[in-house]
C-alpha positions in Angstrom: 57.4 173.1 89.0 57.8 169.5 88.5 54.7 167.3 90.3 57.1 164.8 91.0 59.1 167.2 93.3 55.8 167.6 95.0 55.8 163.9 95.8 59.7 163.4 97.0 58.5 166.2 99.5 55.6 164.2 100.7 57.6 161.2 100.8 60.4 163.3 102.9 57.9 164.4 104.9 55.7 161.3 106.1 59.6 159.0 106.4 60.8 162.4 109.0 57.6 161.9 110.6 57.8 158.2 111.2 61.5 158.5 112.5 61.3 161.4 114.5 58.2 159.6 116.5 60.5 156.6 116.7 63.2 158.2 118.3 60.8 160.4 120.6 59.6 156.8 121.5 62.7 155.7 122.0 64.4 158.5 124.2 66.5 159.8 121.8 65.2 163.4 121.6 68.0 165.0 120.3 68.9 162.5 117.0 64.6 163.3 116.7 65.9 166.8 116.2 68.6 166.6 114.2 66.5 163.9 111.8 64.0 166.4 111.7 66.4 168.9 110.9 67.8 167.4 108.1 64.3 166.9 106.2 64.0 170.3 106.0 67.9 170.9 104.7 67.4 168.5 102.0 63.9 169.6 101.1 65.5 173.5 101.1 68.2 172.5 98.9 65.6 170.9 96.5 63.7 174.2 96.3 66.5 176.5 96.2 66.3 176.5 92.2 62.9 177.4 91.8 63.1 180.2 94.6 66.0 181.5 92.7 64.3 181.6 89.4 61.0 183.1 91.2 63.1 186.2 92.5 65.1 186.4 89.0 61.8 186.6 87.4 60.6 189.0 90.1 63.9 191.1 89.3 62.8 191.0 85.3 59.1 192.1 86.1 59.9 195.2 87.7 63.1 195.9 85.7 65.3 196.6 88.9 
């Protein structure tokens, strides 16, 4: 795993934060949740390659 993927998620992390608490602010619960929502999306579809290649090499290790 790359460190710099470690930061982009830090960096998605603390710029959801900040927005979501300026739309709570705001009155705008729902865009806070859909922001929030979409955080995680992008920082899944980052990840989905190394999850992959974790259960491919789980899949090697026991040979099923």
């Amino acid at each position: 795993m790359d460190v710099n993927l470690i930061f982009r998620i830090a960096a998605v992390g603390i710029l959801v934060s900040v927005i979501c608490q300026v739309l709570k602010h705001s009155g705008r619960d729902e865009q806070a949740f859909l922001t929030s929502l979409a955080g995680l999306v992008l920082v899944l579809f980052w990840i989905l390659p190394y999850i992959y290649d974790l259960f491919e090499t789980m899949k090697k290790l026991f040979a099923l």
